[in-house]
C-alpha positions in Angstrom: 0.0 0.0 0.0 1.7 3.2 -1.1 1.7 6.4 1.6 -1.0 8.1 -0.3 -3.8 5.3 0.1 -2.9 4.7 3.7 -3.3 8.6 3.8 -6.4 8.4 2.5 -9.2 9.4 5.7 -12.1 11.6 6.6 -10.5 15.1 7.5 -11.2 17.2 9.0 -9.2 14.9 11.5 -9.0 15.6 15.3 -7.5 15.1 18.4 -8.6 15.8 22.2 -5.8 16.6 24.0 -6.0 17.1 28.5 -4.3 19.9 30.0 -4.7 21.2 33.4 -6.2 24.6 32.4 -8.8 22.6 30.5 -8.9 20.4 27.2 -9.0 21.3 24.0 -9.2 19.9 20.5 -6.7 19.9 17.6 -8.8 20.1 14.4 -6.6 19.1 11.0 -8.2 19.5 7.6 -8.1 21.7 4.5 -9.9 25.1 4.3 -10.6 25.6 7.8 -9.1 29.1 7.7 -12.8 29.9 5.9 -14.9 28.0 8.5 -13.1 29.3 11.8 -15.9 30.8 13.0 -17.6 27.7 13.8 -14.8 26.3 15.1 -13.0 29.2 17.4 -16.9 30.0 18.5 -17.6 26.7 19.9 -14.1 26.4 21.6 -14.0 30.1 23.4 -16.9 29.9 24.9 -18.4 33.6 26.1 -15.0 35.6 24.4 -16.4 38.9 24.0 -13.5 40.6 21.5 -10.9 38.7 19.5 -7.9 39.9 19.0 -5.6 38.0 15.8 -2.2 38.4 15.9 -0.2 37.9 11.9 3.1 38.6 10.2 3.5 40.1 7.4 3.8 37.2 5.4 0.6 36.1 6.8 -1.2 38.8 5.9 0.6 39.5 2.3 -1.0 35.9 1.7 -5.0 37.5 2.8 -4.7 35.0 5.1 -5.7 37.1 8.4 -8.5 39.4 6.0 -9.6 35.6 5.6 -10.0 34.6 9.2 -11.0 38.2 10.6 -13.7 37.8 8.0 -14.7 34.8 9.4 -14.9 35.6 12.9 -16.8 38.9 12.7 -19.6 36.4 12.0 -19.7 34.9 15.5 -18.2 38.4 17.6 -19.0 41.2 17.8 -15.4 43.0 18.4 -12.5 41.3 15.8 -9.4 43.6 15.5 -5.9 42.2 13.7 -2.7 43.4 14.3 0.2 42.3 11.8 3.8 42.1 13.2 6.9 41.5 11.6 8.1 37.8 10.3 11.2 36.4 11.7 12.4 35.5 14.8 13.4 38.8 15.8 9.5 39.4 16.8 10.0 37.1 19.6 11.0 39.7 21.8 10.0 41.6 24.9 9.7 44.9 22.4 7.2 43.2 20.5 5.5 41.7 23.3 5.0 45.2 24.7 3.7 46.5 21.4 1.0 44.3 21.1 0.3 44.2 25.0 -0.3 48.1 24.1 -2.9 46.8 21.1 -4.8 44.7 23.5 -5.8 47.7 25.0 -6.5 49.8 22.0 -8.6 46.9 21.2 -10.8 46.7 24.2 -9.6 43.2 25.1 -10.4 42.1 29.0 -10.4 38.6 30.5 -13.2 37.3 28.6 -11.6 38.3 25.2 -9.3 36.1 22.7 -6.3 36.0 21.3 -5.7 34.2 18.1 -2.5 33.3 17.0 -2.1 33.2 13.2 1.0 32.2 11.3 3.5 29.7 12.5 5.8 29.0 15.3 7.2 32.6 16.1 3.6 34.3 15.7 2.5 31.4 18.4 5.1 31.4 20.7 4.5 35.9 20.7 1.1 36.1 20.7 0.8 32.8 23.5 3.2 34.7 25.6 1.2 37.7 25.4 -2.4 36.1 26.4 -0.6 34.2 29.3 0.4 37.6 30.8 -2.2 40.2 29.6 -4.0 40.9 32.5 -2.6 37.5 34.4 -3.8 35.4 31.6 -6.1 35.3 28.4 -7.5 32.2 26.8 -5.9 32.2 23.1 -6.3 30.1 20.1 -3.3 28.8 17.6 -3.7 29.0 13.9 -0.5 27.2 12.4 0.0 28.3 8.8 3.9 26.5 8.1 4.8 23.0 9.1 7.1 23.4 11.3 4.4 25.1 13.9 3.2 21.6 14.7 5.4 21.0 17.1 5.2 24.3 18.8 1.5 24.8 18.6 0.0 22.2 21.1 1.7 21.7 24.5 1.4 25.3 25.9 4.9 26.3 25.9 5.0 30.1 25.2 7.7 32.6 25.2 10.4 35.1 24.2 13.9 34.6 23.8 17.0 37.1 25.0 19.6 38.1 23.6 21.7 35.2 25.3 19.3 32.7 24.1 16.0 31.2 22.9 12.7 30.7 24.9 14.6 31.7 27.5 11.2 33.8 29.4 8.2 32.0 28.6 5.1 30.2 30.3 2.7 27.4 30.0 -0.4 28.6 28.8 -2.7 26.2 26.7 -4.6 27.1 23.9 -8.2 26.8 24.0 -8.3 25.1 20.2 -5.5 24.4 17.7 -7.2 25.1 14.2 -5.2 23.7 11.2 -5.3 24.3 7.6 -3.4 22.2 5.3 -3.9 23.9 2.4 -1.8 27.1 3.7 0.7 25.2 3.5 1.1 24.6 0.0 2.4 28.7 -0.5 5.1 27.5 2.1 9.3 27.9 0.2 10.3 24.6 0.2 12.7 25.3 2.6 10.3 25.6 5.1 8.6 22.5 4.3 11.8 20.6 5.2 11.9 22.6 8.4 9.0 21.0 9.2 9.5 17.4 8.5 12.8 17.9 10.7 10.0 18.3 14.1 8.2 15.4 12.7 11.2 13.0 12.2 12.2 14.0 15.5 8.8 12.5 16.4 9.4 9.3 14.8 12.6 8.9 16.3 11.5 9.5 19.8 8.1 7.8 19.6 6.8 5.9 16.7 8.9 4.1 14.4 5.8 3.9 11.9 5.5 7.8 11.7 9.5 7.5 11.1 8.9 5.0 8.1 6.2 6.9 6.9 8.4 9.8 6.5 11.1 7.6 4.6 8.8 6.4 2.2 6.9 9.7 1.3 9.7 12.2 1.8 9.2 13.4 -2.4 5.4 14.0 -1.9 5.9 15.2 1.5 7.7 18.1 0.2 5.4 18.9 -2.6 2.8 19.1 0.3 0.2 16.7 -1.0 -2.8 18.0 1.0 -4.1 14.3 1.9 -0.1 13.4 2.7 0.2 16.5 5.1 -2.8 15.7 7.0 -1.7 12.1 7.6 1.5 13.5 8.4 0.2 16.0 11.1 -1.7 13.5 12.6 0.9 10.9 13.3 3.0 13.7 14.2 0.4 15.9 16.5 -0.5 12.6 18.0 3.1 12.0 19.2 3.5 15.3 20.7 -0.1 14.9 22.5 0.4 11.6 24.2 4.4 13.0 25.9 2.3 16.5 26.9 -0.5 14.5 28.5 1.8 12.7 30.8 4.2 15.7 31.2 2.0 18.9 30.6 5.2 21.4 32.2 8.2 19.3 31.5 9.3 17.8 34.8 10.0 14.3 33.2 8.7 12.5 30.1 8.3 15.7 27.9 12.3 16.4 28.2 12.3 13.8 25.3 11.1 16.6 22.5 14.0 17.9 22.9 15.8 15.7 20.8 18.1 17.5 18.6 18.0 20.8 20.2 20.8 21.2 22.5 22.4 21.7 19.4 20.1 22.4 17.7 19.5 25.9 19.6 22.8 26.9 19.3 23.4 25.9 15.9 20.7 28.0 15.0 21.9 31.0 17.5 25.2 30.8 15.9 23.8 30.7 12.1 21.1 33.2 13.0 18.8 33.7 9.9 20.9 31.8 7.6 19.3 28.3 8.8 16.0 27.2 9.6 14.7 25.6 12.8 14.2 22.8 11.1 17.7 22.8 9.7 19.5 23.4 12.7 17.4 20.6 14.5 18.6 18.5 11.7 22.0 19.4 12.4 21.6 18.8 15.8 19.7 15.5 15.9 22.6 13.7 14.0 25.3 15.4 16.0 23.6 14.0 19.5 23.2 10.3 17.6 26.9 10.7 16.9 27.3 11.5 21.0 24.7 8.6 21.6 27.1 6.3 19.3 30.2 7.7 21.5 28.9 6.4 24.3 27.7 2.9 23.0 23.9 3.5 23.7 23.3 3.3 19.5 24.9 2.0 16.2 25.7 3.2 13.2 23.1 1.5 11.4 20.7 3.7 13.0 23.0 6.9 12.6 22.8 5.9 8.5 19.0 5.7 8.5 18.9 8.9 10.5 20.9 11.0 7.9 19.4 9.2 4.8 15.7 10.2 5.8 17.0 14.0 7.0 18.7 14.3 3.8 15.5 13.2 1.3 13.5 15.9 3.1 15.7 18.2 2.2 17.8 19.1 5.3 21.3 19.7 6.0 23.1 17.2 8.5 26.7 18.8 9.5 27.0 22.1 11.3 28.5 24.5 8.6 32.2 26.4 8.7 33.5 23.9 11.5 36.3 22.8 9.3 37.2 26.4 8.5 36.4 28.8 11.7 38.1 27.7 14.6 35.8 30.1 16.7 32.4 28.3 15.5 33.0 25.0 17.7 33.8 27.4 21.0 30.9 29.6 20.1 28.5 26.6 19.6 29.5 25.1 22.7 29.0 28.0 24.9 25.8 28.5 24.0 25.0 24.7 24.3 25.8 25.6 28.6 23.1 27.8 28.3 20.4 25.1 27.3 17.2 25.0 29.7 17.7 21.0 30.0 21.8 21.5 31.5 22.3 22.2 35.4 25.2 23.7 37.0 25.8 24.6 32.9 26.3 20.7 32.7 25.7 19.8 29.3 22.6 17.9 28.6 21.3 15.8 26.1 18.1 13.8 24.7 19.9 10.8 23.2 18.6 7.9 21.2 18.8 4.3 21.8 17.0 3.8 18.5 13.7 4.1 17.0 11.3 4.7 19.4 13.3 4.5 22.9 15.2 7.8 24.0 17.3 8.5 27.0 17.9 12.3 28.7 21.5 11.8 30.3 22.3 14.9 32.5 25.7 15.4 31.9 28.1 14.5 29.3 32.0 14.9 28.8 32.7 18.0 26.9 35.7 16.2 24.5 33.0 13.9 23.0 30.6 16.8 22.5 33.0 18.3 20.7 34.0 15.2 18.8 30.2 14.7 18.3 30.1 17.9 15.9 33.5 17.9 14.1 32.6 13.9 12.3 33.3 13.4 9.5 30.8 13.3 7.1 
């Protein structure tokens, strides 16, 4: 049975997820941007105003005329403010900015945020409903891949100049509403970004996803509508059944982080010249490599791991090691500053192999470093 016929199921597809500040649904499907009325009116309860939060790439697409259109239908007060794209928007400037909109736009407690556009526009516009006026309910609209991953679990935040996410909150939203077809005006690149979160997901949790993935990575990228939802799906599903048993990341939920101890400082040090998705990529071979060091995996797995990365598109070695003596120092450093570390220990998610994972505390800093400089 090829990928496409075992993708082919009702949509729009869903999935309940528990939280402590109340469940909520993830609905996946195509066109739902035109239909969020329905959706956002039956998850937010007695909102009074909504208040949608876009980038500019967001709205250059009519994406947020779209869904403002769509909610005036079920409230009474919709207002859309558009910030920049990037990560740069992730920042306690922005933050303030829009805090400043929500009261331009009449917002109280009973109000809504809405979240439109992909991980940064989430993690921004989360932050600011879990701290406007001690907390507003909000609702994520993912338009790129890659938002998946960030969009259900609750984790919000800003970064600082020292690091990402490093001020945030849990704060869950109310409804993640996703749209498949939005992400067929996605670059490419970001479309591998994406499939980097979801092989992370296989890796960590379900060998099936992971085959999946290996099988369909052409079609995958070309963002086959009925592919992507069966994609999201497997993928969403993954991330929902850690977050349930670890909804603030004392334990079990310590295993997403596969890949991003380097990961986050890959990307740091390569700031807007690589994708999140890249840099994960980067990073999730470069901790097998450490797994492989210290004889908890083999290279048969390693292999497999770089052949699927590299089919979706992704890079696997961290760039200008071989000629920049500073970039291995520099990558380091910022790898002691990783949420997961204590004492600046340095910490990693490792992998056993498909499916079984291992967070080990601390870890020699002379295989670290061997770790990035492989060969390829």
């Amino acid at each position: 049975m090829s990928a496409l016929e075992q993708a082919k199921r009702p949509t729009p597809a869903t999935i309940d997820v528990s939280a402590a500040a109340g469940a909520y649904r993830v609905v996946i499907g195509r066109d739902l941007l035109d239909e969020a009325d329905v959706y956002v009116r039956q998850a937010a309860g007695d909102a009074n105003a909504v208040l949608i939060v876009a980038d500019r790439t967001v709205a250059a697409l009519g994406y947020a005329q779209r869904v403002e259109a769509a909610l005036s239908r079920a409230f009474a007060r919709v207002a859309t403010v558009v910030v920049p794209a990037g990560e740069s928007s992730k920042s306690f400037a922005q933050a303030t900015e829009l805090y400043g909109e929500c009261v331009r736009a009449g917002l109280d407690r009973k109000s809504l945020i809405v979240a439109l556009g992909g991980g940064v526009v989430g993690d921004l516009a989360g932050f600011v409903a879990a701290t406007f006026m001690r907390g507003v309910d909000f609702v994520q609209m993912p338009t790129t891949l890659l938002a998946h991953d960030s969009s259900i679990g609750g984790k919000v935040g800003v970064n600082l100049p020292e690091g990402k996410n490093l001020v945030g909150a849990f704060h869950a939203p109310r409804l993640v509403l996703y749209d498949v077809a939005a992400l067929q005006t996605l670059p490419r690149d970001q479309v591998a970004s994406g499939l980097a979160e979801a092989v992370k997901h296989g890796v960590i949790r379900d060998p099936e996803l992971f085959g999946f993935i290996e099988s369909a990575a052409p079609q995958l990228l070309e963002c086959s509508p009925e592919l992507m939802t069966e994609l999201l799906l497997r993928s969403c599903r993954v991330k929902v059944d850690v977050i349930q048993v670890d909804e603030r990341e004392t334990g079990l939920r310590a295993i997403l982080n596969f890949g991003h101890t380097v990961g986050h400082a890959v990307e740091a040090q390569f700031y807007g010249e690589l994708q999140h998705g890249a840099a994960v990529a980067i990073g999730m071979v470069a901790e097998t490599r450490l797994a492989r060091a210290l004889g908890m995996t083999d290279a048969a797995f390693e292999e497999r791991l770089i052949a699927v990365l590299r089919a979706c598109g992704l890079p696997t070695e961290v760039p200008d090691l071989a000629t920049d003596p500073d970039v291995e120092e520099q990558i380091v450093g910022r790898m002691r500053l990783d949420k997961k570390g204590e004492g600046r220990n340095l910490a990693f998610v490792l992998p056993r192999g498909l499916g079984e994972i291992e967070l080990v505390r601390s870890v020699d800093e002379p295989l670290v470093r061997a770790a990035l400089r492989a060969s390829r």
